[in-house]
C-alpha positions as CSV (number, residue, x, y, z in Angstrom):
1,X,-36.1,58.5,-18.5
2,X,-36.1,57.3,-14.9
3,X,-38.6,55.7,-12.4
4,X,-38.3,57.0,-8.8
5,X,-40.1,55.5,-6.1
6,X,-41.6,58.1,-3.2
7,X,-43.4,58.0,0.0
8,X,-45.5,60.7,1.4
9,X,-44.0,60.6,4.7
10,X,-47.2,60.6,7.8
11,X,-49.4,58.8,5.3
12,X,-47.1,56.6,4.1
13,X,-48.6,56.5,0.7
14,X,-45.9,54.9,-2.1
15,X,-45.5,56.0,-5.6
16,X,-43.4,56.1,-8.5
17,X,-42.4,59.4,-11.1
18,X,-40.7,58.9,-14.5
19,X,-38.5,61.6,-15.2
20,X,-35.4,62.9,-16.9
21,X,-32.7,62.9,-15.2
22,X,-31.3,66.0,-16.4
23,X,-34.2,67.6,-14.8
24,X,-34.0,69.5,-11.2
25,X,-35.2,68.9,-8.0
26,X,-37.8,71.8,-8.4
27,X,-39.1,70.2,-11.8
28,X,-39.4,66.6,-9.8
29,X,-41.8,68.1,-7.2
30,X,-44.0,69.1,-10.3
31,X,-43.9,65.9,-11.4
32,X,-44.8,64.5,-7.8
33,X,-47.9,66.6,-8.0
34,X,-49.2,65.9,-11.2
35,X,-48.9,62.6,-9.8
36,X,-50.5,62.5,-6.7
37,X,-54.3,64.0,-6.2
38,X,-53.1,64.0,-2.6
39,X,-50.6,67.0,-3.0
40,X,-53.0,70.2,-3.0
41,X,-50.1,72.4,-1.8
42,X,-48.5,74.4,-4.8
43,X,-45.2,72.3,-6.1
44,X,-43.0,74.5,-4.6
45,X,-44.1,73.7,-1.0
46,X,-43.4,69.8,-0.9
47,X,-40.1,69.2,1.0
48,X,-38.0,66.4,-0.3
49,X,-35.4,64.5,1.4
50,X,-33.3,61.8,-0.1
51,X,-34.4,58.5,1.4
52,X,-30.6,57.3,1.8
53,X,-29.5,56.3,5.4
54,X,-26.0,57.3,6.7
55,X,-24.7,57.1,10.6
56,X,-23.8,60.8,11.0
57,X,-25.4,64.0,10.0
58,X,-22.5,64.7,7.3
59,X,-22.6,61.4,5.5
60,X,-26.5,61.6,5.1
61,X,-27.3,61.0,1.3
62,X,-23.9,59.9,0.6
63,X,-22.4,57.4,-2.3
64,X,-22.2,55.1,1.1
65,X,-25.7,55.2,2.2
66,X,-28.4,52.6,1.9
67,X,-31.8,53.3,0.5
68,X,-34.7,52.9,2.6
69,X,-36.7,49.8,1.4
70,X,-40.6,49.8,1.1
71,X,-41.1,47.2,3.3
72,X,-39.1,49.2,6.3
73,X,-41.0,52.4,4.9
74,X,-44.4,50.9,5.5
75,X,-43.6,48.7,8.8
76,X,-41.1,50.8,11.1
77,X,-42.6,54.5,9.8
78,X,-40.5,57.2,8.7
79,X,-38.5,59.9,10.5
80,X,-37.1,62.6,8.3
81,X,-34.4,63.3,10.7
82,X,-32.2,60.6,9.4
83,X,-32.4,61.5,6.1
84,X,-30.9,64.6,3.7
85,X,-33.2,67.2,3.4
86,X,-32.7,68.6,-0.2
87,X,-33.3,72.4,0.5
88,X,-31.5,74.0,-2.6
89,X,-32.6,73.1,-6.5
90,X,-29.9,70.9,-7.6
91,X,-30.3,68.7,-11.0
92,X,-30.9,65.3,-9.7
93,X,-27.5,63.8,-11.0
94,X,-26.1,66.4,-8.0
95,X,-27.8,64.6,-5.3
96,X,-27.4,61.5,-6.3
97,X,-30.8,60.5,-8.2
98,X,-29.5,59.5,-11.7
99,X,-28.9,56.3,-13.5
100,X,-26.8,53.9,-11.7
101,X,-27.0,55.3,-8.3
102,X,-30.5,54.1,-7.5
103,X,-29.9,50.7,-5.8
104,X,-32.0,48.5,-8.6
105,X,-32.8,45.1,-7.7
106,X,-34.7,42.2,-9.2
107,X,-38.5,41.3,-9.6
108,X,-38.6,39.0,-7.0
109,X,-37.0,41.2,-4.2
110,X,-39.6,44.2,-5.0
111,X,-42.1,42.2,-4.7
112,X,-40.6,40.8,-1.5
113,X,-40.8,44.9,-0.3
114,X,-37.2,45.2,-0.9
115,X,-36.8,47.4,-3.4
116,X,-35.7,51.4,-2.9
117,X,-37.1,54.4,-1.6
118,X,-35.4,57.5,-3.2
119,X,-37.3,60.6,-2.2
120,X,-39.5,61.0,0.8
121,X,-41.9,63.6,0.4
122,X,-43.8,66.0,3.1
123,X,-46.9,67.6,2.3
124,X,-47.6,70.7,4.2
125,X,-51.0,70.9,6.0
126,X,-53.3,73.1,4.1
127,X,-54.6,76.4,6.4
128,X,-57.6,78.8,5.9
129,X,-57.0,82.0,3.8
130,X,-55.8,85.1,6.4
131,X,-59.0,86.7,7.9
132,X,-60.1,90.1,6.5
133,X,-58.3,93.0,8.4
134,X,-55.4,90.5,9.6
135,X,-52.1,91.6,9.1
136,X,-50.2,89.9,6.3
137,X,-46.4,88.8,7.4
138,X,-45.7,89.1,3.8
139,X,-46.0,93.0,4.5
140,X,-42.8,93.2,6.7
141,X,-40.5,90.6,4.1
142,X,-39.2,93.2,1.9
143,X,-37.4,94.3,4.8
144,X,-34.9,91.1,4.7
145,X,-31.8,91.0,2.9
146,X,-31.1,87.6,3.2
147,X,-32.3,85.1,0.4
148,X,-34.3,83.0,2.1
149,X,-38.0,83.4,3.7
150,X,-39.8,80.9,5.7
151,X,-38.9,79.1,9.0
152,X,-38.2,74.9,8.0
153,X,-40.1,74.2,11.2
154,X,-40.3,70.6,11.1
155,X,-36.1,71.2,10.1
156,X,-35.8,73.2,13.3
157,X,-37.6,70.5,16.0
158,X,-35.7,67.3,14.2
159,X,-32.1,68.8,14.4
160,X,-32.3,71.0,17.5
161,X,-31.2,73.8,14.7
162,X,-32.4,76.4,13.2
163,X,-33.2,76.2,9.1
164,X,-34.7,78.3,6.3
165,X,-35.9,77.1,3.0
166,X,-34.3,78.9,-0.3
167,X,-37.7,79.7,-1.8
168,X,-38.5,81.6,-5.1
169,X,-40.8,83.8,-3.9
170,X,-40.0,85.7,-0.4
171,X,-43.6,85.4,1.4
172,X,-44.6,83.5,4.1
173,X,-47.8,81.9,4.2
174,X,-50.3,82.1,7.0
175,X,-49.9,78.3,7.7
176,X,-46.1,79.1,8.5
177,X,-46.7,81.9,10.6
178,X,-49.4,79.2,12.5
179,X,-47.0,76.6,12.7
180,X,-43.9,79.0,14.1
181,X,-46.5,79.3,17.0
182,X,-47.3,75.6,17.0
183,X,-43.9,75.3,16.9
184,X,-43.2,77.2,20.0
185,X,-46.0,76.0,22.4
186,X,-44.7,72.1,20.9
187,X,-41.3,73.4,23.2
188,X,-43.0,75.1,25.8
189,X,-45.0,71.9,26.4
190,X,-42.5,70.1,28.5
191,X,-41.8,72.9,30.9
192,X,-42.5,73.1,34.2
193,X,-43.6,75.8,36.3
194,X,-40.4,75.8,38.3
195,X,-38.4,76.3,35.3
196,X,-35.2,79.0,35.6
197,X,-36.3,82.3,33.5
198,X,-32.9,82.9,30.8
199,X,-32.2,86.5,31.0
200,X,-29.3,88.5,29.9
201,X,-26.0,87.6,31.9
202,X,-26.8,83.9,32.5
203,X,-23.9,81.3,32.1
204,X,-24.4,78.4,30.4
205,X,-21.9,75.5,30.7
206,X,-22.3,74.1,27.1
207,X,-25.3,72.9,25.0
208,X,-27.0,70.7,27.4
209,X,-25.7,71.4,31.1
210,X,-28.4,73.4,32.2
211,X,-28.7,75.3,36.0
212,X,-30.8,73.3,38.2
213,X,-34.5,73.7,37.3
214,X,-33.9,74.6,33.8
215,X,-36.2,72.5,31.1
216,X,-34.9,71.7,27.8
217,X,-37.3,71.0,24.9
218,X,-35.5,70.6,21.5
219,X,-32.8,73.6,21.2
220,X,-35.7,75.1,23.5
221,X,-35.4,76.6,26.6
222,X,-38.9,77.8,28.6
223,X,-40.0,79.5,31.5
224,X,-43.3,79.4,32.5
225,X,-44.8,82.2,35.2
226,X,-48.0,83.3,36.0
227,X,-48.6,86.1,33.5
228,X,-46.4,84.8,30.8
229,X,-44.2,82.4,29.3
230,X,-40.9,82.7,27.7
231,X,-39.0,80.8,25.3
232,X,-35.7,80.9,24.8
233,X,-33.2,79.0,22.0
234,X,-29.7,78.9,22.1
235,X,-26.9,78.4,19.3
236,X,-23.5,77.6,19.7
237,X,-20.4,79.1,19.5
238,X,-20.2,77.7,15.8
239,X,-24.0,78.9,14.5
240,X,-23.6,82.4,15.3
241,X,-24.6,83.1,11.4
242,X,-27.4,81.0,11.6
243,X,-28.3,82.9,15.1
244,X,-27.8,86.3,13.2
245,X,-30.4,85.0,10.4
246,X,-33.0,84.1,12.8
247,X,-32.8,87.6,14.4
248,X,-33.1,89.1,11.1
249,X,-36.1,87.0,10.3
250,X,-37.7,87.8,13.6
251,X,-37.2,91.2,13.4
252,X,-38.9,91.4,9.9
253,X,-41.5,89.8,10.7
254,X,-42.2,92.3,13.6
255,X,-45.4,91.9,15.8
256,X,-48.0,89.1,14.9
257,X,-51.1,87.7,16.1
258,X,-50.0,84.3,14.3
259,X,-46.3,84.1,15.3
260,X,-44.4,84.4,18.6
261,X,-43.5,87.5,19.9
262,X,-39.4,88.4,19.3
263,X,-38.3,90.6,23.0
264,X,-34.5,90.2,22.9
265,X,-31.1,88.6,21.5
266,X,-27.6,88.5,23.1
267,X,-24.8,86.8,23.3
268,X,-23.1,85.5,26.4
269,X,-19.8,83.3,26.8
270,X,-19.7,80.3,29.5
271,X,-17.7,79.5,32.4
272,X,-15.1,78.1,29.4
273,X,-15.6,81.4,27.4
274,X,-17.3,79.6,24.8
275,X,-19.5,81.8,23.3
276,X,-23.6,81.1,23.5
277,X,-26.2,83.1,21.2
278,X,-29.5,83.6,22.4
279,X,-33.0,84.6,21.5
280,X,-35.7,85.1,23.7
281,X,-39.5,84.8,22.8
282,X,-42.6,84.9,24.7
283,X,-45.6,82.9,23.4
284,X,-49.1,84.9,22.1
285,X,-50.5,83.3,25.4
286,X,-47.8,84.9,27.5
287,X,-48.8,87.8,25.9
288,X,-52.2,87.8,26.2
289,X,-51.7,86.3,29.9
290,X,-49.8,89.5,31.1
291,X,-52.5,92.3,29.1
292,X,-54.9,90.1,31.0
293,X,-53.3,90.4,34.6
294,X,-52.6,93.9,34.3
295,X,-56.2,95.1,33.5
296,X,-57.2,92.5,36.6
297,X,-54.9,94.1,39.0
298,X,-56.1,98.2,37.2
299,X,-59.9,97.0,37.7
300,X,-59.5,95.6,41.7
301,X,-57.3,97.6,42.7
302,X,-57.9,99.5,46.2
């Protein structure tokens, strides 16, 4: 047996879990609940990332990495974006949680907050039950053919990428499909009103030289007009499998009072002939704006 210490990451609430260390990553976050009153989620919903810091997105988690301390944990916060996030269900010697590997120190320097942080936890926030007569996403998910089911939003708005947990069963919840829209008005947020519309046939001159006007939020692009608002995220040349997921996804999914609304995807090269991957969106609000307008403009008109 083993003692690892954990943080629920926005609450910052410490703990520690004995466990085998032949055991997985899935049975861990059973042990994490049992553990924790807190956790009300099912197991299988907690997202764990390994609380090892690297300098570059492929060394994250490494044999090189130092562990996050308590006393860091508890006075600087915690931002999961500089940590591994442990998607797949690995045994815990795979990703680096076994004897030996944990960074032990003595009495003194725990007690001093120095000891390690291995696995930062996020619980999801808890939403209501669908309403009677809503559609249920989970209606459209047989439809994929890809083995994975749910949008890693909080993933997709620290990386600027898009990512999809591995999951055991292949529905998405209602408090997903609230937080995709969540997600989208978070990007929409920060655009302005004179933002440049992306359409099919624009250019654009790698990942973050925009045309004059355009906003960027995250991997987000938006254009806000009276009437509606479109969202638009782009991948690079070197994601076009993860673009072609995402379009599957969205196209399962199909129309949704909780989600935004998928129009369009294409795929455009730049004035370098890189090649950019694109998928357009337009908000609930945009869509609710433009039924709104047009029954305005049918009940004044001349």
């Amino acid at each position: 047996m083993m003692k690892l210490y954990c943080v629920i990451v926005g609450v910052e609430i410490d703990f520690s879990v004995e466990i085998d260390e032949g055991k997985t990553l899935d049975e861990l976050k059973v042990a994490i609940k049992a553990n924790n009153p807190v956790v009300k989620c099912d197991a299988r919903w907690l997202r764990l990332f390994l609380a090892k810091r690297n300098t570059t997105e492929e060394e994250k988690g490494g044999d090189d990495g130092v562990w996050l301390t308590h006393l860091e944990a508890h006075r600087d916060g915690i931002y999961t974006r500089d940590y591994k996030y442990l998607e797949y269900d690995a045994s815990l010697r795979a990703v680096g949680l076994a004897s030996g590997q944990l960074g032990e120190v003595d009495d003194a320097d725990r007690a001093a907050g120095l000891g390690p942080i291995h696995v930062l936890v996020v619980v999801p926030e808890e939403a209501p039950a669908p309403l009677s007569g809503e559609l249920d996403v989970r209606d459209n998910l047989d439809r994929l053919e890809v083995p994975f089911a749910t949008r890693d939003l909080n993933y997709l708005l620290d990386y600027d990428t898009a990512k999809y947990s591995s999951l055991r069963s292949t529905a998405l919840s209602y408090a997903e499909a609230a937080r995709i829209l969540a997600a989208a008005r978070s990007a929409i947020k920060s655009a302005t009103q004179r933002a440049i519309e992306i359409r099919e046939g624009v250019l654009l001159d790698g990942p973050l030289n925009l045309p004059q006007g355009q906003t960027k939020s995250n991997f987000y692009y938006a254009y806000s007009r009276f009437g509606g608002i479109l969202a638009a995220k782009v991948y690079g040349e070197m994601h076009s499998e993860a673009f072609q997921r995402e379009v599957d996804v969205n196209r399962a999914l199909g129309s949704h009072p909780n989600i935004v609304q998928f129009l369009n995807s294409f795929s455009v090269e730049n004035s370098t002939g890189e090649q950019r991957h694109i998928i357009v969106m337009r908000s609930l609000l945009g869509v609710l704006l433009t039924c709104l307008c047009n029954i305005l403009r049918l009940r004044f008109a001349p």
